[in-house]
N, CA, C and O atoms as a GROMACS GRO file, in nm:
protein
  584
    1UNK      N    1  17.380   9.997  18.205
    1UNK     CA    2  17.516   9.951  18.232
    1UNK      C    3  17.535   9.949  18.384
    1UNK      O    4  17.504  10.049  18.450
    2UNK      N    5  17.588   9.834  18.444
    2UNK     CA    6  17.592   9.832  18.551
    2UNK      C    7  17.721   9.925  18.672
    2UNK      O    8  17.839   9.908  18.643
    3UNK      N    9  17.704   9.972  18.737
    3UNK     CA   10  17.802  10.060  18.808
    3UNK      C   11  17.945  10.027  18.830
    3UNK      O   12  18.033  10.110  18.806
    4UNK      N   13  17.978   9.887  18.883
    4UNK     CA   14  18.111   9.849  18.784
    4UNK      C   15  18.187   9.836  18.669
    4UNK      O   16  18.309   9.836  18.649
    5UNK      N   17  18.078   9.824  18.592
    5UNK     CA   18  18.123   9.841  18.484
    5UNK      C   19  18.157   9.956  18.411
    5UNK      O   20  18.233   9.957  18.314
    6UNK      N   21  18.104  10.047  18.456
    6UNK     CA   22  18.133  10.198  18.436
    6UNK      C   23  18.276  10.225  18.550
    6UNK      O   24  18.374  10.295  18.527
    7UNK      N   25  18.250  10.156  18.656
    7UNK     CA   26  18.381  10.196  18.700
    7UNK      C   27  18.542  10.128  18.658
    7UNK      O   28  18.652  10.179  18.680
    8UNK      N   29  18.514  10.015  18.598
    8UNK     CA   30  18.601  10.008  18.472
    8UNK      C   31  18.654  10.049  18.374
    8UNK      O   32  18.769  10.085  18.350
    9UNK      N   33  18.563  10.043  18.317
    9UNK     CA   34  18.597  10.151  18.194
    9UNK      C   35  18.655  10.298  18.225
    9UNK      O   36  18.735  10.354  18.150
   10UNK      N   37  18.618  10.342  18.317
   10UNK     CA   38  18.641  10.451  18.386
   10UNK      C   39  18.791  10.425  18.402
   10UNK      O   40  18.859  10.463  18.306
   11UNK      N   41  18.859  10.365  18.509
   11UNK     CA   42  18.992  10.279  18.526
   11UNK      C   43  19.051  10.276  18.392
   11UNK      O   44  19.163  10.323  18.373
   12UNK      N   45  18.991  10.230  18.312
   12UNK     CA   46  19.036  10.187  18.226
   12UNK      C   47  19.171  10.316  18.135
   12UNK      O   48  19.289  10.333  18.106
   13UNK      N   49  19.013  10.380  18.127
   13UNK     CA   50  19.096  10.480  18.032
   13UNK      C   51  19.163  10.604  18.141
   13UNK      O   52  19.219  10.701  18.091
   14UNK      N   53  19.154  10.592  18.266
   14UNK     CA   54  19.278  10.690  18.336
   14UNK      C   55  19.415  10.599  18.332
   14UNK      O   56  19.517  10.662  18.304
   15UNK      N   57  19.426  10.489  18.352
   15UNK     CA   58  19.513  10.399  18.323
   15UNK      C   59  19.591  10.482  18.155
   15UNK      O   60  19.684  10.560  18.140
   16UNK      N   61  19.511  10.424  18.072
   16UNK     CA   62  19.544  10.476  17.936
   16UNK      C   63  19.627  10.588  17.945
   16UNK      O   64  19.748  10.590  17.920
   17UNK      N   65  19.532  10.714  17.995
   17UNK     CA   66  19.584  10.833  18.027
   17UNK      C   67  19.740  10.856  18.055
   17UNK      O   68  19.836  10.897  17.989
   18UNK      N   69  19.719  10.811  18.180
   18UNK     CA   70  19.833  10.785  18.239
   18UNK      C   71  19.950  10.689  18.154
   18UNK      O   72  20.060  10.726  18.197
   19UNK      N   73  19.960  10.630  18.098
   19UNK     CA   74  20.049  10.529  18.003
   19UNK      C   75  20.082  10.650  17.888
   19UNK      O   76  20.195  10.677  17.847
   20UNK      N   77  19.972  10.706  17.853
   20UNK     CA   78  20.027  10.848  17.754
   20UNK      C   79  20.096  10.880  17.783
   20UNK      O   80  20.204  10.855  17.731
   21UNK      N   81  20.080  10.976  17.909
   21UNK     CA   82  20.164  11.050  17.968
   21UNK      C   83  20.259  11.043  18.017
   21UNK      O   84  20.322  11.144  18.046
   22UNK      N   85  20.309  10.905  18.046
   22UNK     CA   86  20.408  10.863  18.040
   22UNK      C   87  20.539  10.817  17.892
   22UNK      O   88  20.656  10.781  17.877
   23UNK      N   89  20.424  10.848  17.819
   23UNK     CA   90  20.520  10.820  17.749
   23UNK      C   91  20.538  10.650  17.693
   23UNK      O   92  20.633  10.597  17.635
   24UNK      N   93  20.417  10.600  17.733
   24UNK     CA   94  20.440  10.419  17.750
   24UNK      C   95  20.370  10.411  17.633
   24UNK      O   96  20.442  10.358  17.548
   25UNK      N   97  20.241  10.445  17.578
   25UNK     CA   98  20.136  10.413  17.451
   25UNK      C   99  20.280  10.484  17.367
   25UNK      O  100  20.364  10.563  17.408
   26UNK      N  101  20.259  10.400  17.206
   26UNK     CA  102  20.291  10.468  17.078
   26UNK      C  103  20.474  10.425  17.114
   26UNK      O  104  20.561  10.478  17.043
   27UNK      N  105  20.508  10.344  17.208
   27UNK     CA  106  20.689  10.251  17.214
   27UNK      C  107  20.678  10.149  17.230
   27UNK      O  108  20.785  10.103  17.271
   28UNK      N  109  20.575  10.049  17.217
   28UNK     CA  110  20.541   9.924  17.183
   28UNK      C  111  20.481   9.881  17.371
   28UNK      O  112  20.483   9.784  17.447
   29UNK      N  113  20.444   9.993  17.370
   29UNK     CA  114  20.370   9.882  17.566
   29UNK      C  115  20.229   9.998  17.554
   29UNK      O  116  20.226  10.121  17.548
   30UNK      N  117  20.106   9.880  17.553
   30UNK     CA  118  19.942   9.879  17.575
   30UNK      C  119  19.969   9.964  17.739
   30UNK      O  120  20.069   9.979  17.809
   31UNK      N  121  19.839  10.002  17.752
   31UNK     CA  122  19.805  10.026  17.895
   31UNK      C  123  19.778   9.902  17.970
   31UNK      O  124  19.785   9.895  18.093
   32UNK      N  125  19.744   9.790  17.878
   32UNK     CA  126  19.657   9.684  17.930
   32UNK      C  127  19.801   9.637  17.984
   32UNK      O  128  19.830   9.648  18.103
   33UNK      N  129  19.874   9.594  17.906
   33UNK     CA  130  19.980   9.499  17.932
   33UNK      C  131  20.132   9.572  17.960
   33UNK      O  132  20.211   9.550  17.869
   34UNK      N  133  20.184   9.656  18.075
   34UNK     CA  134  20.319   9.722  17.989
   34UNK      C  135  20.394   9.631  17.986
   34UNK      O  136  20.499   9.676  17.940
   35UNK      N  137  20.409   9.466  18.021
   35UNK     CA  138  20.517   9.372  18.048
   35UNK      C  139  20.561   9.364  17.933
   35UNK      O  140  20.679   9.327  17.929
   36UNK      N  141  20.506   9.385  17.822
   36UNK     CA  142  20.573   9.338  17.713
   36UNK      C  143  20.556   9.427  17.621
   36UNK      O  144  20.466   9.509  17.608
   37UNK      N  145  20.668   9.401  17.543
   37UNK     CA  146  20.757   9.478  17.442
   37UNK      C  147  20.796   9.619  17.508
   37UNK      O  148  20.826   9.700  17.420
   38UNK      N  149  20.802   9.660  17.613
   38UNK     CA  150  20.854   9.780  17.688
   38UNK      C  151  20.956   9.773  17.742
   38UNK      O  152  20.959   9.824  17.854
   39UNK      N  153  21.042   9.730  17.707
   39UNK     CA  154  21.203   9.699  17.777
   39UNK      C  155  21.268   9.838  17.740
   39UNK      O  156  21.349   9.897  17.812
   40UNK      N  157  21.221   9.885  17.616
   40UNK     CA  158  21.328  10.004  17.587
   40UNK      C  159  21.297  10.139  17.652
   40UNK      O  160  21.355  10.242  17.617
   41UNK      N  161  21.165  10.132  17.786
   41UNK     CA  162  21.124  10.230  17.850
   41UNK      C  163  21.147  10.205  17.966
   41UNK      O  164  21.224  10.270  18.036
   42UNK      N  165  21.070  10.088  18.009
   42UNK     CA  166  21.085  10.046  18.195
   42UNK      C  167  21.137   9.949  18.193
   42UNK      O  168  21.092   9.868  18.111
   43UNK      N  169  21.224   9.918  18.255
   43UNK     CA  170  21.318   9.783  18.294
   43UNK      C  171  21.244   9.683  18.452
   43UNK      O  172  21.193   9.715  18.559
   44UNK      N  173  21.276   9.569  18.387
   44UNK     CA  174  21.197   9.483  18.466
   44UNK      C  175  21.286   9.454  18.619
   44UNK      O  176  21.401   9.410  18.610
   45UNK      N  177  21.254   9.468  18.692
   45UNK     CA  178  21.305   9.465  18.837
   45UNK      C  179  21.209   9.310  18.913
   45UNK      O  180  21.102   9.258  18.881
   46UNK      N  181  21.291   9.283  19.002
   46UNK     CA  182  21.231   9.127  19.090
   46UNK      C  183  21.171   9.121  19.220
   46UNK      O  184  21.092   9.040  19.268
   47UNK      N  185  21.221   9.219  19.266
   47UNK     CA  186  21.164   9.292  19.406
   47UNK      C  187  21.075   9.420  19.406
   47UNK      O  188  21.087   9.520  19.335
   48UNK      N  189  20.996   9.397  19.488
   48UNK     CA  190  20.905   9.590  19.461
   48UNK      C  191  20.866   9.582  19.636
   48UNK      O  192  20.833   9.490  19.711
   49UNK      N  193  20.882   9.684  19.649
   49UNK     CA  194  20.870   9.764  19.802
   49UNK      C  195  20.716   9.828  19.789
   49UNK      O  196  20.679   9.926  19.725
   50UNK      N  197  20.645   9.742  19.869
   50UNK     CA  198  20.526   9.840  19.827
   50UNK      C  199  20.496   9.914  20.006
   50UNK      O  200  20.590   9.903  20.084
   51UNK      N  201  20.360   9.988  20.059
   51UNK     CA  202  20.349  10.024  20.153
   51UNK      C  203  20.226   9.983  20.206
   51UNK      O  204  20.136  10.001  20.124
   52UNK      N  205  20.189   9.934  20.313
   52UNK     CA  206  20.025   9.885  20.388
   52UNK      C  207  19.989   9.970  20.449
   52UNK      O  208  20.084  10.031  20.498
   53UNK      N  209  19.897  10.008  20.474
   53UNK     CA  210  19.793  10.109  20.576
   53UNK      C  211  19.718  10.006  20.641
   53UNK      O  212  19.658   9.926  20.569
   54UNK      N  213  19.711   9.994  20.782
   54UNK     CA  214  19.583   9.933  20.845
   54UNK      C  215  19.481  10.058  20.868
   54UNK      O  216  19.511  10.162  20.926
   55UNK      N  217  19.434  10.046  20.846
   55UNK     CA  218  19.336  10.145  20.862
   55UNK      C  219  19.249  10.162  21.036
   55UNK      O  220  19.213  10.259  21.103
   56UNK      N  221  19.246  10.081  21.046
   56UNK     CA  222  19.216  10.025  21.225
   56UNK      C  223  19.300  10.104  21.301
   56UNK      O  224  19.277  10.202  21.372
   57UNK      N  225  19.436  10.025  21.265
   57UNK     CA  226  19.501  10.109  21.355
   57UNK      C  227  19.598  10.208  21.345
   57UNK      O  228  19.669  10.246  21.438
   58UNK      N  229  19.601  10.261  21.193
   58UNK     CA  230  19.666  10.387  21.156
   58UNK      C  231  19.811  10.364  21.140
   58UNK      O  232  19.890  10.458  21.126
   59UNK      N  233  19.842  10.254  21.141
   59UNK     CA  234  19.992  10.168  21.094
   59UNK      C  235  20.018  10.137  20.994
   59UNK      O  236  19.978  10.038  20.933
   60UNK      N  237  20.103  10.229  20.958
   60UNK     CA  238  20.182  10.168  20.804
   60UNK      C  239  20.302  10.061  20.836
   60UNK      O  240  20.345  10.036  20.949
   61UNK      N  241  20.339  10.014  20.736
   61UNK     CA  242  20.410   9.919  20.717
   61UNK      C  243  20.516   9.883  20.570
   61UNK      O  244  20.456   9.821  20.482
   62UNK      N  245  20.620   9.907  20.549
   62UNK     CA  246  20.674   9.831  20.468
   62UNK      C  247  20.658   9.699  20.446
   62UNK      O  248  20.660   9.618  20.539
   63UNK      N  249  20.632   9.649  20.265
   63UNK     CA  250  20.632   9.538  20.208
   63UNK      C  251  20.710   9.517  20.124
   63UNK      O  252  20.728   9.586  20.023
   64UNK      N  253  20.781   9.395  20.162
   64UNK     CA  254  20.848   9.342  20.023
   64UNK      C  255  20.836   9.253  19.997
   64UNK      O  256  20.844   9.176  20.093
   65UNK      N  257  20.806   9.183  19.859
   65UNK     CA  258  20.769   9.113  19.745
   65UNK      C  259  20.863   9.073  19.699
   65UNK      O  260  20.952   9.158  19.695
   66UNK      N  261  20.899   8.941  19.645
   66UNK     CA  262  20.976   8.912  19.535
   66UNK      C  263  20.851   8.867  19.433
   66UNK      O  264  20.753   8.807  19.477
   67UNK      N  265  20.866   8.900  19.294
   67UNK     CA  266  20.800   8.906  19.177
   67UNK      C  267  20.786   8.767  19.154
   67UNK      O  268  20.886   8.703  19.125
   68UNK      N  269  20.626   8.685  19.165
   68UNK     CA  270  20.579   8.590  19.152
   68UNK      C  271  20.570   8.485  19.248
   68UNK      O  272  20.561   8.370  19.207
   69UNK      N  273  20.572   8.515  19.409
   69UNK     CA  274  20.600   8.488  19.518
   69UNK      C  275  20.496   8.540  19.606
   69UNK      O  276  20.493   8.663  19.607
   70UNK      N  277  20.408   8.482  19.680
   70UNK     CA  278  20.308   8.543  19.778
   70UNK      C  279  20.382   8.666  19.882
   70UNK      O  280  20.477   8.648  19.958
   71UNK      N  281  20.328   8.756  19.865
   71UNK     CA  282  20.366   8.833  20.029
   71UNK      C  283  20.240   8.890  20.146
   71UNK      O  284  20.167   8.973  20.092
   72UNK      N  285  20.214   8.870  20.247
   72UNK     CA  286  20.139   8.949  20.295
   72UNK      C  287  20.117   9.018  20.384
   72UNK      O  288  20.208   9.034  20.466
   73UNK      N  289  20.023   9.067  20.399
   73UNK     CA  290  20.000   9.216  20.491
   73UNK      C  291  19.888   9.203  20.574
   73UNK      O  292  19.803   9.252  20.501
   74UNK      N  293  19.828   9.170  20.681
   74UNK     CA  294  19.720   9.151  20.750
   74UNK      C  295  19.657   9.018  20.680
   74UNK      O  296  19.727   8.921  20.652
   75UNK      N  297  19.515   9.026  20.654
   75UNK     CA  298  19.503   8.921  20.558
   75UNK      C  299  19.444   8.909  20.432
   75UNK      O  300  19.349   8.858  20.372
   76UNK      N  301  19.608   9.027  20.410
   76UNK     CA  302  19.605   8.995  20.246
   76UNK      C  303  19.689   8.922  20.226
   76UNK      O  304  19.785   8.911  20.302
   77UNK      N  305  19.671   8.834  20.090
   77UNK     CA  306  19.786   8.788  19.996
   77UNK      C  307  19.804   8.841  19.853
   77UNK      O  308  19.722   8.823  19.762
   78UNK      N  309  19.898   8.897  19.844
   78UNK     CA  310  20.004   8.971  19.750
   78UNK      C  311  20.111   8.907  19.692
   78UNK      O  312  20.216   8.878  19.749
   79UNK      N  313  20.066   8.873  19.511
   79UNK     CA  314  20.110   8.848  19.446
   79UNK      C  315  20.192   8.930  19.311
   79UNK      O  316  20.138   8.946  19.202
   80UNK      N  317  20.333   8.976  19.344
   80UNK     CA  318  20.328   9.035  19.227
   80UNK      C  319  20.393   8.990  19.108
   80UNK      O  320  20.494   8.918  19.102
   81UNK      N  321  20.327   9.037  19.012
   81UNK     CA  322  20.320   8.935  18.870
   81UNK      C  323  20.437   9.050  18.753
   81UNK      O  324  20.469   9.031  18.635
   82UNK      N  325  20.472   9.158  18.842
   82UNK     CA  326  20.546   9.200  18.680
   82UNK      C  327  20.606   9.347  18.735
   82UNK      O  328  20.525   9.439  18.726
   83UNK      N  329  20.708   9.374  18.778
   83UNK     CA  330  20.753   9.484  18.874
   83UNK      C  331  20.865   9.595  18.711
   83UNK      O  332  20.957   9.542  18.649
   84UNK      N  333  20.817   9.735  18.687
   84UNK     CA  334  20.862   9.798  18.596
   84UNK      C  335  20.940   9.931  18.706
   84UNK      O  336  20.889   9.983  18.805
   85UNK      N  337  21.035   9.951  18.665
   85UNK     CA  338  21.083  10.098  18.659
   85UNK      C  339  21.121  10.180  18.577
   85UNK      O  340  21.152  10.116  18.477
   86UNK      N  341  21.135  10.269  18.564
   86UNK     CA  342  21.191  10.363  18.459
   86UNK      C  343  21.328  10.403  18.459
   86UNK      O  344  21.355  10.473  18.557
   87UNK      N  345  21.419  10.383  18.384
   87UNK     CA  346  21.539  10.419  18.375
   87UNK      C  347  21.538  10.573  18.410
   87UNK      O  348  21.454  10.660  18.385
   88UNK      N  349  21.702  10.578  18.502
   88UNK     CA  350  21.725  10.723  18.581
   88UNK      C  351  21.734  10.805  18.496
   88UNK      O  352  21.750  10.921  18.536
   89UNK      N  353  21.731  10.782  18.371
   89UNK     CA  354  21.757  10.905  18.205
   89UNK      C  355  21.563  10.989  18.185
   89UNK      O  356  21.541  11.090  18.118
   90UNK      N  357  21.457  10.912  18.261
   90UNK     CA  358  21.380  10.901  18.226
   90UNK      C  359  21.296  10.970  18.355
   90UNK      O  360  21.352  10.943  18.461
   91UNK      N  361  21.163  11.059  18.373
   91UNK     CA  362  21.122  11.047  18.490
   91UNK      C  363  21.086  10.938  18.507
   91UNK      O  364  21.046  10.856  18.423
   92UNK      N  365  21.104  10.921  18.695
   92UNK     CA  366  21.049  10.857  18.792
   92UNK      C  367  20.952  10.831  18.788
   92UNK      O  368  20.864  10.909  18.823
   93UNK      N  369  20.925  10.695  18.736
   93UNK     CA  370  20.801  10.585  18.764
   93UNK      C  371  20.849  10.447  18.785
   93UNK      O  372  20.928  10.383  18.715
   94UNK      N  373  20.776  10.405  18.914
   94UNK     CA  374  20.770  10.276  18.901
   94UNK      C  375  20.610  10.200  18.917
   94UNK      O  376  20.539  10.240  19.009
   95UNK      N  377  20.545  10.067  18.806
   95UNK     CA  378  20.466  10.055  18.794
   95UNK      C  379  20.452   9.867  18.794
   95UNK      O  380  20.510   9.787  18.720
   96UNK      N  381  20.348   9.840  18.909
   96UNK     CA  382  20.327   9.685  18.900
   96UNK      C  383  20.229   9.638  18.889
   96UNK      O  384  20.132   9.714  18.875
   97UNK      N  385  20.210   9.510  18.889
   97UNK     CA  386  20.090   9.436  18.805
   97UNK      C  387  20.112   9.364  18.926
   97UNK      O  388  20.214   9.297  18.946
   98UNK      N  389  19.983   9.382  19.036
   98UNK     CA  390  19.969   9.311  19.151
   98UNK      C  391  19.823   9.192  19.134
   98UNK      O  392  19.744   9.232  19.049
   99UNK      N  393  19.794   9.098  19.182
   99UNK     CA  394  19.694   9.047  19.200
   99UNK      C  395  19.722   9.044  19.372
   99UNK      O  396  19.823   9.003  19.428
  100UNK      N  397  19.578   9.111  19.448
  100UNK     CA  398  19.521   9.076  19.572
  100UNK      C  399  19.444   8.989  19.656
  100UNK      O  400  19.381   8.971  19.552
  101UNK      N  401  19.404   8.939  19.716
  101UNK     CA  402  19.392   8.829  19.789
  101UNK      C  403  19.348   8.875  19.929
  101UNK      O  404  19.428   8.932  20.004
  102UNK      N  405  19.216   8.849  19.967
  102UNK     CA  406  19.203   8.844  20.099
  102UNK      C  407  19.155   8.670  20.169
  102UNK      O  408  19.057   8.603  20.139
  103UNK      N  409  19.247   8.644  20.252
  103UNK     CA  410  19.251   8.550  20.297
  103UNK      C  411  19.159   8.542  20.463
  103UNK      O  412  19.174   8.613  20.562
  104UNK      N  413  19.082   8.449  20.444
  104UNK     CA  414  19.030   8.428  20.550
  104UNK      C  415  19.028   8.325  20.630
  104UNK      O  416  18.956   8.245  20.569
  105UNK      N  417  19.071   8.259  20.762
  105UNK     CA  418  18.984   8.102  20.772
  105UNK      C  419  18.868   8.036  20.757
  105UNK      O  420  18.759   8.092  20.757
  106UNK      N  421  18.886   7.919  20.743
  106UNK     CA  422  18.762   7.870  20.681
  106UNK      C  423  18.641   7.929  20.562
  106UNK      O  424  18.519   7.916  20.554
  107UNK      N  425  18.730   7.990  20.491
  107UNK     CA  426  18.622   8.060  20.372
  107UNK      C  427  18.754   8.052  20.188
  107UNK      O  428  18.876   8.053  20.170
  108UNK      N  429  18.680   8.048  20.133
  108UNK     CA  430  18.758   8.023  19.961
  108UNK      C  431  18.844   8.187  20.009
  108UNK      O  432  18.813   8.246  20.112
  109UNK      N  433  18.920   8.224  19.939
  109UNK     CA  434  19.020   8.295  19.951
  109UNK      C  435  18.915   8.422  19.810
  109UNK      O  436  18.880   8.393  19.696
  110UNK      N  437  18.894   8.560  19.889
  110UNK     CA  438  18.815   8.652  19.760
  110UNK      C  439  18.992   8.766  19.689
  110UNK      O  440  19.100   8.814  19.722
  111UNK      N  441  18.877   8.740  19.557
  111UNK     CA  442  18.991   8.836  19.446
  111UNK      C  443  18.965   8.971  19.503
  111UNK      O  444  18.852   9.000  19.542
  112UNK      N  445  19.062   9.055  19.510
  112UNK     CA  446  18.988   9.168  19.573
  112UNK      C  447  19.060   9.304  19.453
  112UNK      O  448  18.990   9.396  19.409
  113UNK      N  449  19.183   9.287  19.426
  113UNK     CA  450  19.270   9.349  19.309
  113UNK      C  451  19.329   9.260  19.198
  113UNK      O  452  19.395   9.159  19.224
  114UNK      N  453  19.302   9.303  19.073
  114UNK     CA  454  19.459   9.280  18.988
  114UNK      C  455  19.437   9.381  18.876
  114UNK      O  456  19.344   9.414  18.803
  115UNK      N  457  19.567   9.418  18.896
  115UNK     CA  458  19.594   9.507  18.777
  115UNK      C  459  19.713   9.592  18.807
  115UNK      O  460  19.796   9.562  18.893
  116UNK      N  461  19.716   9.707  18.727
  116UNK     CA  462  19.898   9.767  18.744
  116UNK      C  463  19.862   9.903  18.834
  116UNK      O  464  19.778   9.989  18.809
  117UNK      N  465  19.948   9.896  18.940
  117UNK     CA  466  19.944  10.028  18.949
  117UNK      C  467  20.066  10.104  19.002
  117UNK      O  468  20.166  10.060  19.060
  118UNK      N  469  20.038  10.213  18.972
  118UNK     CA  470  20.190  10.343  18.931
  118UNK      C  471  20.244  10.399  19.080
  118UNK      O  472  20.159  10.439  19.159
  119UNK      N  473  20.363  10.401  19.112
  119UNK     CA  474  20.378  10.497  19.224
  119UNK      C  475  20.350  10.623  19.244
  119UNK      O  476  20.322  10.676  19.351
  120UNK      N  477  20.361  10.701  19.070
  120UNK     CA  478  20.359  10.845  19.105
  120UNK      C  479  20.210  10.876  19.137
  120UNK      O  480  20.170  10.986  19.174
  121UNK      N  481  20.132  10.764  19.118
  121UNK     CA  482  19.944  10.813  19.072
  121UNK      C  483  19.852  10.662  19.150
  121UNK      O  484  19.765  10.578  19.126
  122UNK      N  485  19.933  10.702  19.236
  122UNK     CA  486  19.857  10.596  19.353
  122UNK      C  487  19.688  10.586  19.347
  122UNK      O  488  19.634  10.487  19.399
  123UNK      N  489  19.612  10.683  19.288
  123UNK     CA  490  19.460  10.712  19.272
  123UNK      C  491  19.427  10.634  19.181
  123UNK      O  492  19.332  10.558  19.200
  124UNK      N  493  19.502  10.634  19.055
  124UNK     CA  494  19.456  10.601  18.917
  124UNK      C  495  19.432  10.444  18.941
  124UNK      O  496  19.402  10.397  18.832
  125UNK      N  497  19.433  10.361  19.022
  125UNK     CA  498  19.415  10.206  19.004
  125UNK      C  499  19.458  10.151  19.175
  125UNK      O  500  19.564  10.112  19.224
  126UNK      N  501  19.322  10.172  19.233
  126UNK     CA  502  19.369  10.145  19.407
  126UNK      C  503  19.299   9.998  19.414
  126UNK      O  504  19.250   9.933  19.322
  127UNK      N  505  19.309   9.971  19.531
  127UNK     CA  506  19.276   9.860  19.648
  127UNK      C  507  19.153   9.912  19.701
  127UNK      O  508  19.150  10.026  19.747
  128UNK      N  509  19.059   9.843  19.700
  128UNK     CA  510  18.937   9.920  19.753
  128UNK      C  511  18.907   9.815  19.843
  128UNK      O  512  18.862   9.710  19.798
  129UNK      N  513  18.932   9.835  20.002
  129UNK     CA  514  18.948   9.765  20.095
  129UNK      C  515  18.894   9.849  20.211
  129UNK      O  516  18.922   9.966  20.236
  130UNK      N  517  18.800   9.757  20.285
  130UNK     CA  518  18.760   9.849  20.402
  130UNK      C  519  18.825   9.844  20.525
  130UNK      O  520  18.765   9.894  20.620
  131UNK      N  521  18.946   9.788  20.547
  131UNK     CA  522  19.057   9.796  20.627
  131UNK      C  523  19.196   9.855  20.564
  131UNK      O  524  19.256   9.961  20.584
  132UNK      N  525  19.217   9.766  20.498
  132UNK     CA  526  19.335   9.816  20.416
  132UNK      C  527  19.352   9.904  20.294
  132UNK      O  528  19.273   9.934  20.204
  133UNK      N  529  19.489   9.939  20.317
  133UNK     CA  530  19.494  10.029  20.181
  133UNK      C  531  19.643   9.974  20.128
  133UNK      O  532  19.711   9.944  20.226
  134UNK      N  533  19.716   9.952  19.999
  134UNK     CA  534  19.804   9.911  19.985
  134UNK      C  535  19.848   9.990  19.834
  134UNK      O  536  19.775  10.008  19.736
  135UNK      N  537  19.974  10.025  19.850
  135UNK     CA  538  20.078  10.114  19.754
  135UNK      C  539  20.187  10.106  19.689
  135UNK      O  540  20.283  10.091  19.764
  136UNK      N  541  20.215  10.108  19.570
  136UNK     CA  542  20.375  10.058  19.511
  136UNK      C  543  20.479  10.204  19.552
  136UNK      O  544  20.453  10.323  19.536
  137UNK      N  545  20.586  10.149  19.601
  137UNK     CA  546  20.676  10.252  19.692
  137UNK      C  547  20.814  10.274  19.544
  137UNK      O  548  20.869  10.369  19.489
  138UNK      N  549  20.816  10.176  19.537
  138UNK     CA  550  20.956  10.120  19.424
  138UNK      C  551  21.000   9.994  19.390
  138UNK      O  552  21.019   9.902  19.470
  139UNK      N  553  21.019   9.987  19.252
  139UNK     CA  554  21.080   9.846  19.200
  139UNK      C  555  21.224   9.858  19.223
  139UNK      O  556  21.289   9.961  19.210
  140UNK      N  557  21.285   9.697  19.273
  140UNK     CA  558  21.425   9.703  19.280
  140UNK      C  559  21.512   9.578  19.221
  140UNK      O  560  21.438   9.500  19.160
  141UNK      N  561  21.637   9.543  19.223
  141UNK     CA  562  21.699   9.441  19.218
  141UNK      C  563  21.720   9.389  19.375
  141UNK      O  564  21.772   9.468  19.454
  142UNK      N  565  21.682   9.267  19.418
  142UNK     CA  566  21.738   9.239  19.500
  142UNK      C  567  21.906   9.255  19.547
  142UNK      O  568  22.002   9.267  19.471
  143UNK      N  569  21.906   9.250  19.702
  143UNK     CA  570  21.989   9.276  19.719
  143UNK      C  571  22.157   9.216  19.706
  143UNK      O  572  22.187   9.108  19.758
  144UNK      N  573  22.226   9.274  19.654
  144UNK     CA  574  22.357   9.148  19.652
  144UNK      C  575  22.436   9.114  19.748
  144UNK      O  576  22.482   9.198  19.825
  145UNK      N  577  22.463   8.992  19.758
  145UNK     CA  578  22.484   8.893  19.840
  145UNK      C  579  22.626   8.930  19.863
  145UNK      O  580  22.700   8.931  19.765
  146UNK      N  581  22.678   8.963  19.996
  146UNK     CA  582  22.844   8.901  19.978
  146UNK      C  583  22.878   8.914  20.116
  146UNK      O  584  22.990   8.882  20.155
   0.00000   0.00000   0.00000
């Protein structure tokens, strides 16, 4: 078996883990998928605040995303596809389904992430980037207008 693939599966089932322990498996939301049928746990939010590390130069950075909208951070592109929080009755989690993107000139654009990952358990499903590092901070409603 090849070493990714073990590190999948691996992912895989701390993911799982983690969805237990939350409380997400066994109320109608997979580890694979929580977007659906999980409304009666995490509520879907449009904005998510995530955080960048350059690693170069030891600079973090606030990101914000609107949900299904490019955002980026050096040269990444950050797509997020599905922004969850947990109602305030409930512990504190917020959890997204990002696809990553490193953008280069003159070269096809490489997949570098997709999949969900949790604020409280930033380990369980990272960015494996040799500059960057990138983090979900919190899902929100955008802000209202007046």
């Amino acid at each position: 078996m090849c070493r990714s693939r073990t590190r999948a599966n691996t992912r895989a089932g701390l993911l799982f883990a983690l969805a237990f322990s939350l409380g997400l498996v066994g109320v109608g939301v997979s580890a694979q998928d929580l977007g659906e049928g999980g409304g009666e746990t995490m509520e879907p939010e449009t904005v998510i605040l995530l955080r960048g590390l350059d690693k170069v130069t030891a600079r973090m950075s606030p990101i914000e995303v609107r949900v299904d909208e490019p955002g980026h951070f050096g040269s990444l592109e950050i797509t997020v596809r599905n922004c969850r929080k947990a109602p305030p009755e409930d512990p504190p989690e917020n959890a997204a389904f990002l696809e990553i993107r490193e953008i280069r000139p003159s070269e096809s654009p490489v997949e570098l992430f997709s999949g969900w990952m949790f604020a409280s358990s930033p380990a369980f499903s990272t960015l494996e980037h040799a500059v960057y590092d990138v983090w979900v901070i919190d899902c929100a409603a955008p802000p209202a207008s007046g």
